[in-house]
BABAKE-621027 format. One record per residue: residue number from 1; residue in one letter; chain; x, y, z of N, C-alpha, C, O in turn. Coordinates in steps of 0.2 Angstrom, whole numbers, plus 5000, padded with zeros to 4 digits. Example, Ala and Ser with C-alpha at 12.3 -4.5 7.8 and 13.67 -1.06 7.14 Angstrom:
residues 2
R    nr   rest   kette    nc1    nc2    nc3   cac1   cac2   cac3    cc1    cc2    cc3    oc1    oc2    oc3
R     1      A       A   5066   4972   5039   5062   4978   5039   5066   4984   5039   5071   4983   5042
R     2      S       A   5064   4989   5035   5068   4995   5036   5064   5000   5039   5067   5006   5040
***
This chain:
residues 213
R    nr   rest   kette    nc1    nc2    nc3   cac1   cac2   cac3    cc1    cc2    cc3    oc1    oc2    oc3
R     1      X       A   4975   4824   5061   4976   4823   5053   4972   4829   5050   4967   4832   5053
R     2      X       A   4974   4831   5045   4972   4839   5041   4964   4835   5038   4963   4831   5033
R     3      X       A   4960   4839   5041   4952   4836   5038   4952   4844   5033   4953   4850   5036
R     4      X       A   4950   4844   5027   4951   4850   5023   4942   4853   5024   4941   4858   5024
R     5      X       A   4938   4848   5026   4932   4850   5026   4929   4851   5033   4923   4851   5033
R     6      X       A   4932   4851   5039   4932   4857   5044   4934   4864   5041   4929   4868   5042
R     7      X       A   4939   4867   5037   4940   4872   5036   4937   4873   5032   4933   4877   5035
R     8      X       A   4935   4872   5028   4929   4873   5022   4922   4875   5025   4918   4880   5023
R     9      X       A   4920   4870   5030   4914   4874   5033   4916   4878   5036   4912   4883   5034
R    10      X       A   4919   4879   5039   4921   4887   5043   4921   4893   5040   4917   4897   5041
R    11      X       A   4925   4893   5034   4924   4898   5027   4917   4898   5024   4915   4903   5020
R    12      X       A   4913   4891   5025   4907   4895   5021   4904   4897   5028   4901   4902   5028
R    13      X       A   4903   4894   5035   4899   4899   5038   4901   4906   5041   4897   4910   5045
R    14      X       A   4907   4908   5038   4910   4917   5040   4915   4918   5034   4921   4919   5034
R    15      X       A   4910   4918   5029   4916   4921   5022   4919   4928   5024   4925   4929   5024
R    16      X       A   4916   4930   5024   4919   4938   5023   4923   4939   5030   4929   4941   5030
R    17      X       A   4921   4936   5035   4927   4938   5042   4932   4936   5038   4935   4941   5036
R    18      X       A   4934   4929   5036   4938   4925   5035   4943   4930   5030   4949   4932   5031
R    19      X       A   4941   4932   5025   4944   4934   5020   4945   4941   5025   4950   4939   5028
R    20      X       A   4944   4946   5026   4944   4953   5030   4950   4949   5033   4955   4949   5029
R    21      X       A   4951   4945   5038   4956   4943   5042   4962   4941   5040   4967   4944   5042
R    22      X       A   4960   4935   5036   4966   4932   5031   4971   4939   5027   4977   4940   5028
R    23      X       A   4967   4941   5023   4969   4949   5021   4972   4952   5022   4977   4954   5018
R    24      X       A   4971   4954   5028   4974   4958   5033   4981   4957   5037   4985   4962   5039
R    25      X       A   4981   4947   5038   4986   4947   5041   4992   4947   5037   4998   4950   5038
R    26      X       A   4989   4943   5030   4994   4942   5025   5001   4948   5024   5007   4947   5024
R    27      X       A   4994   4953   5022   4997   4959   5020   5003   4962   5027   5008   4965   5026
R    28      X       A   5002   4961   5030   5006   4962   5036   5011   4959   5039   5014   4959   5044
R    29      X       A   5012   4955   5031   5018   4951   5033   5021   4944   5036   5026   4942   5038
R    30      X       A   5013   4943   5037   5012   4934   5040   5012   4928   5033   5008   4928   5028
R    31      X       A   5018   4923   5033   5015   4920   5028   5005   4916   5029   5005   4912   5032
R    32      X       A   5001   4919   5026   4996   4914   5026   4992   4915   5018   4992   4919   5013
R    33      X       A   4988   4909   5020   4985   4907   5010   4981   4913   5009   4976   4910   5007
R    34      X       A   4979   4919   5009   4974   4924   5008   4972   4922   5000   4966   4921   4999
R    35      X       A   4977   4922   4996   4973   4920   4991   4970   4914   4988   4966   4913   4983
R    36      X       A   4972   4911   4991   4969   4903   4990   4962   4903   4992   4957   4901   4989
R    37      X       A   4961   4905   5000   4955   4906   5003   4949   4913   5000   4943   4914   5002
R    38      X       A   4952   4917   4994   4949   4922   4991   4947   4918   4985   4942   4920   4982
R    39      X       A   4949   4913   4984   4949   4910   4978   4940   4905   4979   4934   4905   4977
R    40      X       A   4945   4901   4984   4936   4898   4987   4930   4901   4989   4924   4899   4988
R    41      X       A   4932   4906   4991   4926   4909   4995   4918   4910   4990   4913   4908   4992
R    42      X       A   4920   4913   4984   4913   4913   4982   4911   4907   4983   4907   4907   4987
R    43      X       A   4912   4902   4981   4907   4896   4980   4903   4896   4986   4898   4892   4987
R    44      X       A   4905   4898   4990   4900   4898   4997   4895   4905   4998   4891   4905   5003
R    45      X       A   4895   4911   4992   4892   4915   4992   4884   4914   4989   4883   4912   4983
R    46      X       A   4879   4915   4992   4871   4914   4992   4870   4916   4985   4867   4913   4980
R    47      X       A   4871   4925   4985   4871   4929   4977   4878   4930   4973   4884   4931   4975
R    48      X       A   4875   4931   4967   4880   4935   4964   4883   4943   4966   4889   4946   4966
R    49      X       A   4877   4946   4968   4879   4954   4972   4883   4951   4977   4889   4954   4976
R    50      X       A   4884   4947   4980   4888   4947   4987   4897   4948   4983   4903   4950   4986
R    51      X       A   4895   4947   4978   4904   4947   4974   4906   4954   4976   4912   4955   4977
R    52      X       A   4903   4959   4976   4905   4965   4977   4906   4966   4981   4912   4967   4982
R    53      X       A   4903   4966   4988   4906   4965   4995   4912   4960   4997   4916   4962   5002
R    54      X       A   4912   4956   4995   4919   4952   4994   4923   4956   4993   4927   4957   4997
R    55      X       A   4923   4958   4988   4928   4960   4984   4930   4969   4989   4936   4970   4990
R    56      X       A   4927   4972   4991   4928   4978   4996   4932   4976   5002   4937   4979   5005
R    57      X       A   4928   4970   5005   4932   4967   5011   4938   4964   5012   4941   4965   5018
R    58      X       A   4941   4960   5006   4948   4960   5004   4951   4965   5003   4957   4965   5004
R    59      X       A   4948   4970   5000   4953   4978   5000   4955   4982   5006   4961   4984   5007
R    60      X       A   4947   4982   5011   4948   4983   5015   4956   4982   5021   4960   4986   5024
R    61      X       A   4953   4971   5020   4958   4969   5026   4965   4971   5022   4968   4975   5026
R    62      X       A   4968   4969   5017   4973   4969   5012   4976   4978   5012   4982   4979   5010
R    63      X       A   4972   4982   5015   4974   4990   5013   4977   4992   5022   4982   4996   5023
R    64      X       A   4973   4989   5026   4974   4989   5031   4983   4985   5034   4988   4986   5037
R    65      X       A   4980   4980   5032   4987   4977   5034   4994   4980   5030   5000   4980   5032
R    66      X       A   4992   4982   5022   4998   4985   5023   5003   4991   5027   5009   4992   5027
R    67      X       A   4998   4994   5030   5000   4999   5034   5005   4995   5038   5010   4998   5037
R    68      X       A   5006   4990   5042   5011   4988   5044   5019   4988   5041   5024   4989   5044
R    69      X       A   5019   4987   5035   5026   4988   5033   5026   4994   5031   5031   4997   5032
R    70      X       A   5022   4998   5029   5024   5007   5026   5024   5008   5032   5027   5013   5032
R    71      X       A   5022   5008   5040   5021   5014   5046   5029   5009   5048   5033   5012   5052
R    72      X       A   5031   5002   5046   5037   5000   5049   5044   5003   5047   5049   5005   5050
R    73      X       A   5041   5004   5039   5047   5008   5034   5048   5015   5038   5053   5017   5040
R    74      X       A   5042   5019   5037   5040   5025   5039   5046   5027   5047   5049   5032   5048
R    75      X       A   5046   5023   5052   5048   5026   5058   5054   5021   5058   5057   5023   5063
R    76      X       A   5056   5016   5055   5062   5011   5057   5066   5011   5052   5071   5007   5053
R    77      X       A   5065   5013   5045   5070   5016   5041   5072   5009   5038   5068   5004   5038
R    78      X       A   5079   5009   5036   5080   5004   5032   5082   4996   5037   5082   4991   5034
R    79      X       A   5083   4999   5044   5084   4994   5050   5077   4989   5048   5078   4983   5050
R    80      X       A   5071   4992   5045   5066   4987   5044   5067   4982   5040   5066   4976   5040
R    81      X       A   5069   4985   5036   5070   4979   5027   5077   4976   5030   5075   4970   5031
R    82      X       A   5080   4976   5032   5085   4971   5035   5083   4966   5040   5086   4961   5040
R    83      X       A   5077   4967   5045   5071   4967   5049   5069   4957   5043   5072   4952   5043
R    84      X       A   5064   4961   5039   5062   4956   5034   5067   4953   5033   5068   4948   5037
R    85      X       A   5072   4956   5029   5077   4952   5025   5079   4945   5027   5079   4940   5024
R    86      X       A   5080   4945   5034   5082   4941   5039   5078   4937   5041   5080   4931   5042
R    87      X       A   5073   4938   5041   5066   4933   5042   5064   4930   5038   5061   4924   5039
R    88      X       A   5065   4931   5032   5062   4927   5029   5068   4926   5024   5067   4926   5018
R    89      X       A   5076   4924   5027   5081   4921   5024   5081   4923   5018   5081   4919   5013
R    90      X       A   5082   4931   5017   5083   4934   5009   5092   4935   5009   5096   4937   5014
R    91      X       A   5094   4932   5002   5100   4936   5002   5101   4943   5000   5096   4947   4997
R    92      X       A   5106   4945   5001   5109   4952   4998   5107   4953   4990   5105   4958   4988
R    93      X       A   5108   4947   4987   5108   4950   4980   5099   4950   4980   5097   4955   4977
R    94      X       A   5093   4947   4984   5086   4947   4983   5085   4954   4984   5083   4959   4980
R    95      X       A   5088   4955   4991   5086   4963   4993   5088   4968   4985   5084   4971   4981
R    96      X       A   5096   4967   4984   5098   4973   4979   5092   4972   4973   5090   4977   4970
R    97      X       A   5089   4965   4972   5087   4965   4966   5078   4967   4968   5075   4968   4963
R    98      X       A   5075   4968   4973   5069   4971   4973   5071   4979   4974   5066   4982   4972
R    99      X       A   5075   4981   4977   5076   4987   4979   5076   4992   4973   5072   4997   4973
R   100      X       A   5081   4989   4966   5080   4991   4961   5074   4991   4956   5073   4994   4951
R   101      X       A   5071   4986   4959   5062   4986   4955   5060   4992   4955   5059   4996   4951
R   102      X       A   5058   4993   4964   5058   4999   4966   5061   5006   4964   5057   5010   4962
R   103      X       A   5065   5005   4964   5070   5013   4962   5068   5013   4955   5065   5019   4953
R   104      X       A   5069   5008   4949   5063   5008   4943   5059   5011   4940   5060   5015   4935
R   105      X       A   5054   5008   4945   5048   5010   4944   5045   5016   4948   5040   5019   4946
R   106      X       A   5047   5017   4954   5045   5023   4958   5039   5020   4961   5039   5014   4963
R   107      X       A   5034   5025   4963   5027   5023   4966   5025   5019   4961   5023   5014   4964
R   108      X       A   5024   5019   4955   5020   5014   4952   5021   5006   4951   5017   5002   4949
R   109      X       A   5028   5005   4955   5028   4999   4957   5022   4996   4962   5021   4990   4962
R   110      X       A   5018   5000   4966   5014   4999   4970   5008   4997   4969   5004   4995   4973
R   111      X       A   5008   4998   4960   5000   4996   4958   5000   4988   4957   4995   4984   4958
R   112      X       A   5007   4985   4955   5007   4979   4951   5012   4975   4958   5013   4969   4957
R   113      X       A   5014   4978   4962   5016   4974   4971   5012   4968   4972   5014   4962   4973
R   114      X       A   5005   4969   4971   5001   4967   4976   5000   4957   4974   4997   4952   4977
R   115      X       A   5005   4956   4967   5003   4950   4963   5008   4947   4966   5007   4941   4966
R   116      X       A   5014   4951   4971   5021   4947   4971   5021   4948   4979   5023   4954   4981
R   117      X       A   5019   4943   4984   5020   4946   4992   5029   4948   4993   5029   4953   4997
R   118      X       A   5033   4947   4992   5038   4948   4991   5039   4955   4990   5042   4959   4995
R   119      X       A   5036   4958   4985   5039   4961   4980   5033   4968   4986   5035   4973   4988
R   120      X       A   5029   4967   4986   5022   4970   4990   5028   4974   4998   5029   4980   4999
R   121      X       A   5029   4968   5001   5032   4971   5006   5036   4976   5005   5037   4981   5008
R   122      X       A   5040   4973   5000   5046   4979   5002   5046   4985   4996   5050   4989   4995
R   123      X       A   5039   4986   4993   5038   4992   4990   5036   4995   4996   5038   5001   4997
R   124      X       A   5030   4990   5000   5027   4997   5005   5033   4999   5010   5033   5005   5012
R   125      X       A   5037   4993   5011   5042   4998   5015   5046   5002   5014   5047   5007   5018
R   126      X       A   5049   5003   5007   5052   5008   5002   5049   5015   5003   5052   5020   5004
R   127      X       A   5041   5012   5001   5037   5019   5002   5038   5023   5008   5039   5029   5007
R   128      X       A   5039   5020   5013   5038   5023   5020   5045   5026   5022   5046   5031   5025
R   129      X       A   5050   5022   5020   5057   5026   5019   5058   5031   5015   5064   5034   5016
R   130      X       A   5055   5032   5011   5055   5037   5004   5051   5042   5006   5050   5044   5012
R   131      X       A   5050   5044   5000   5049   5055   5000   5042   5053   5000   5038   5057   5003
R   132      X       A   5038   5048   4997   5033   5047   4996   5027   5048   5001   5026   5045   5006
R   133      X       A   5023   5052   4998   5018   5057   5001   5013   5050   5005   5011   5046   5001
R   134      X       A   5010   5049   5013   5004   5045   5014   5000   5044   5009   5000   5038   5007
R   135      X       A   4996   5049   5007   4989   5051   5003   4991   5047   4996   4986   5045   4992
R   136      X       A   4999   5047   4994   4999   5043   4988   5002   5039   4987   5003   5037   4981
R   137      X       A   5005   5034   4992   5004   5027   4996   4997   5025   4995   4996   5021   4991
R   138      X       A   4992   5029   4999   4986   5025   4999   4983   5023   4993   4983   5018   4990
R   139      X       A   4981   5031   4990   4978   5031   4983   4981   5024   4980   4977   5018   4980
R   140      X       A   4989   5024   4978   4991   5018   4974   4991   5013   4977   4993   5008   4974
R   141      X       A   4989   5011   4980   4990   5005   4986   4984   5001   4988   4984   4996   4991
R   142      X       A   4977   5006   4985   4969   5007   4985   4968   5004   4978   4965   4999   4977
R   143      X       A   4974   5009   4973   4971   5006   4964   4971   4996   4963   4967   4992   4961
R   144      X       A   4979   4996   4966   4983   4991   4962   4979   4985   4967   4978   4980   4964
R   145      X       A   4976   4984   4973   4975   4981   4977   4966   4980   4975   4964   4974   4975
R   146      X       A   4962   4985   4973   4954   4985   4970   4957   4979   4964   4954   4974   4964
R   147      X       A   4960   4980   4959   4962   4977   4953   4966   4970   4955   4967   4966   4950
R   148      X       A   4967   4969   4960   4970   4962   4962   4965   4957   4963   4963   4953   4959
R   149      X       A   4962   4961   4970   4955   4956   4974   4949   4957   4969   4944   4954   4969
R   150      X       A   4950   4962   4962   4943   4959   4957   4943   4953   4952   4939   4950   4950
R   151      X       A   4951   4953   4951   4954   4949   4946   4954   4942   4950   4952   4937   4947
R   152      X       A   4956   4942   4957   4955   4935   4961   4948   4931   4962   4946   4925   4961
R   153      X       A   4945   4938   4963   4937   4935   4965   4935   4933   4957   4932   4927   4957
R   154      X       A   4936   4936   4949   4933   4932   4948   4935   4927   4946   4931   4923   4944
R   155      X       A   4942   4925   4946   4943   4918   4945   4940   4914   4948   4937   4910   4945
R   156      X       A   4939   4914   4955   4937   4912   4961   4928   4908   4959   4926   4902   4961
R   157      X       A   4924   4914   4956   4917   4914   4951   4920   4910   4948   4918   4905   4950
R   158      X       A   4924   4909   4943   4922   4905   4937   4924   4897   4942   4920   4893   4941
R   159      X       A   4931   4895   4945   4933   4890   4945   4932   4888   4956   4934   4883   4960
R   160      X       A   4928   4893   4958   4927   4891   4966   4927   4886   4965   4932   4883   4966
R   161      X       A   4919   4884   4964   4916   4878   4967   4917   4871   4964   4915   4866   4966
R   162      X       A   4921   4872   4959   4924   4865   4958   4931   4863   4960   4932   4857   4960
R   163      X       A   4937   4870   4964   4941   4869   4966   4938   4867   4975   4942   4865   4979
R   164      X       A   4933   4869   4977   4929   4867   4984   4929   4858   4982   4932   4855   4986
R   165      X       A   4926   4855   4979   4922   4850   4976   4928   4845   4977   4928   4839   4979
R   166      X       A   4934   4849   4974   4941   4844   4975   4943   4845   4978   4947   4840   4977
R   167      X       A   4944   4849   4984   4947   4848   4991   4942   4844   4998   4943   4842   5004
R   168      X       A   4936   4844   4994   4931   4841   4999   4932   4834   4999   4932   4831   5004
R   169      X       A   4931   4832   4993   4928   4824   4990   4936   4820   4984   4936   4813   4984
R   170      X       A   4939   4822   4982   4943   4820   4980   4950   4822   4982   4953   4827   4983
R   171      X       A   4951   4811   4981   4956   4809   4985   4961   4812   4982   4965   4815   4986
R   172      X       A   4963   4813   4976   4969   4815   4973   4971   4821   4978   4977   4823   4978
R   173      X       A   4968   4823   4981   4970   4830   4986   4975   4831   4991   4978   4836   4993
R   174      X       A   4977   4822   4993   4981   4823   4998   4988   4821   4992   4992   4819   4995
R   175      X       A   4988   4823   4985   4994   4821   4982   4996   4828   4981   5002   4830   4980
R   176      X       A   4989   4831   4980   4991   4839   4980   4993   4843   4987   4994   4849   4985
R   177      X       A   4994   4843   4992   4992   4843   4999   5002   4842   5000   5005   4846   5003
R   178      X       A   5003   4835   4995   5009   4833   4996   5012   4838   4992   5018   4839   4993
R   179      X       A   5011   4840   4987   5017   4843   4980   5017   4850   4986   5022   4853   4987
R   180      X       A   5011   4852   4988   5012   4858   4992   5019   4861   4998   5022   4866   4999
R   181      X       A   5018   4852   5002   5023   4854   5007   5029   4853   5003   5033   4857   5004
R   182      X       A   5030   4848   4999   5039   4849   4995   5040   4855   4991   5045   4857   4990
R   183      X       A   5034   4857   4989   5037   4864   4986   5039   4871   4990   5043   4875   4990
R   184      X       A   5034   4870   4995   5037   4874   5004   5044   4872   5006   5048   4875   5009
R   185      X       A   5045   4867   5005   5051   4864   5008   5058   4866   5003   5064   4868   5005
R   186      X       A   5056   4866   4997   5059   4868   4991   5062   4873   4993   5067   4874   4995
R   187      X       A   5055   4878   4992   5059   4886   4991   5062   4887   4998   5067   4891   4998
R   188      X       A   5061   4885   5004   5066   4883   5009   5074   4884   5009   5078   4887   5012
R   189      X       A   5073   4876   5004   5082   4876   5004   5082   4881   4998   5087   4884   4998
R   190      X       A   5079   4882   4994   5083   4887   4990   5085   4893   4994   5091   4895   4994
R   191      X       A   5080   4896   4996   5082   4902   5000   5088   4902   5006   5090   4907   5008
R   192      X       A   5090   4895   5007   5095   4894   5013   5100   4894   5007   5105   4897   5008
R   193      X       A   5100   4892   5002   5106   4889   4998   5108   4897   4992   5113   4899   4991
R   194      X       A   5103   4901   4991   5105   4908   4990   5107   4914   4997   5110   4919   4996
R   195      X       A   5106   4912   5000   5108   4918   5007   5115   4913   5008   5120   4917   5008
R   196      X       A   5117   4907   5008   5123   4905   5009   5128   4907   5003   5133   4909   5006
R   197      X       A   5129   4907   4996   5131   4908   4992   5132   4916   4990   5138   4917   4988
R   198      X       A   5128   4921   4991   5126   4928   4993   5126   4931   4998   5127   4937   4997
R   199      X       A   5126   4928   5004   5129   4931   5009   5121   4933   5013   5116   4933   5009
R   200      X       A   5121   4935   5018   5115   4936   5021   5114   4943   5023   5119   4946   5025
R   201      X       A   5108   4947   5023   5106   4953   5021   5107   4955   5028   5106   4951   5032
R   202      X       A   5109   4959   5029   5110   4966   5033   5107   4972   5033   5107   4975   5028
R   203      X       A   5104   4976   5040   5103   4983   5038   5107   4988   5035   5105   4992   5031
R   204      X       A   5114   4985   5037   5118   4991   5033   5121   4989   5024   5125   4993   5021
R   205      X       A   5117   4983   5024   5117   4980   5017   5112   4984   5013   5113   4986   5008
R   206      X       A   5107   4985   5016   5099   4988   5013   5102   4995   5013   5101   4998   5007
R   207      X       A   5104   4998   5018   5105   5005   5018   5109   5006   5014   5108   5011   5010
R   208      X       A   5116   5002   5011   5122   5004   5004   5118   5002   5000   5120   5006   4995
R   209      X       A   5114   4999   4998   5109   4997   4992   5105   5006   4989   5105   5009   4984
R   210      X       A   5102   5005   4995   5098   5012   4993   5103   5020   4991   5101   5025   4988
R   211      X       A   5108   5018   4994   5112   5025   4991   5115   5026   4985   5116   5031   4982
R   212      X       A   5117   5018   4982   5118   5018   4975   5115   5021   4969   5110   5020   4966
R   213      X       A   5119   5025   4966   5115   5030   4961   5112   5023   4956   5109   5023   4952
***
């Protein structure tokens, strides 16, 4: 049975692993809660300075793992984004419709990715496919991501320890617990029920997308 307060101790006795970790994988294209877990985490910080460290360590994990889709875009071309697409049961019309965010906004798409996992991946993979320089992937990838993990942490300051309080001790938790997996199950069928409708994304779907003036 899901005990929420085994995991709760665990995060307050390795906040910063946890968060570097979680971060890290997220960014890398694992579904996992990184920001749920960035959200709680102060309530288990000693000082208030420790909020800056938090807040570097999530950059940290977060900067690092995106390299996995820009170094995937970078050497596997658009066969990567068809790669995702597939995986995470994207239709044709989802790819055509992030592709052109992208095409857009250009690099600056990269500062405001970081709110939308979606949307994150396949900018950095775009980068990696693109003319766009390492050094200015990072930089933008450094701004938009510092400005994600400070805006999280302080939510996290203001509403932690009350949102810890309520997954420890109050029963309504398992109704939220409940609305959680119906809504996972939700976006499930919808994403089956758009790739059937749309048709299912292809590398050489991703590759005619991007040639389109």
């Amino acid at each position: 049975m899901l005990d929420p307060q085994r995991y709760l101790d665990f995060l307050a006795e390795h906040p910063f692993s946890v968060v570097f970790w979680s971060s890290l994988v997220e960014a890398a294209g694992v579904p996992f809660p990184s920001r749920v877990i960035l959200i709680l985490t102060p309530a288990f910080l000693a000082r208030d300075s420790d909020l800056a460290w938090l807040i570097l360590v999530a950059v940290a994990g977060a900067i690092l793992g995106d390299h996995v889709p820009y170094l995937a875009g970078r050497f596997a071309g658009t066969r990567m984004l068809g790669l995702y697409c597939r995986a995470t049961l994207a239709s044709e019309a989802c790819v055509e419709k992030t592709l052109r965010y992208f095409a857009r906004f250009g690099p600056a798409a990269l500062l405001f990715s970081r709110f939308s996992a979606s949307v994150r991946l396949f900018a950095a993979a775009c980068a990696g496919c693109g003319n766009i320089t390492y050094w200015r992937y990072f930089t933008l990838d450094a701004v938009g991501t510092i400005g994600y993990a400070s805006l999280v942490v302080v939510i996290g300051h203001l509403i932690g320890e009350r949102a810890v309080a309520f997954l420890a001790t109050d029963r309504r938790r398992w109704v939220f617990f409940g609305v959680l997996v119906i809504g996972f199950a939700t976006l499930i069928a919808y994403r089956l029920w758009r790739r059937r409708r749309h048709g299912r994304a292809q590398p050489s779907t991703v590759a005619r997308i991007r040639q389109r003036p």
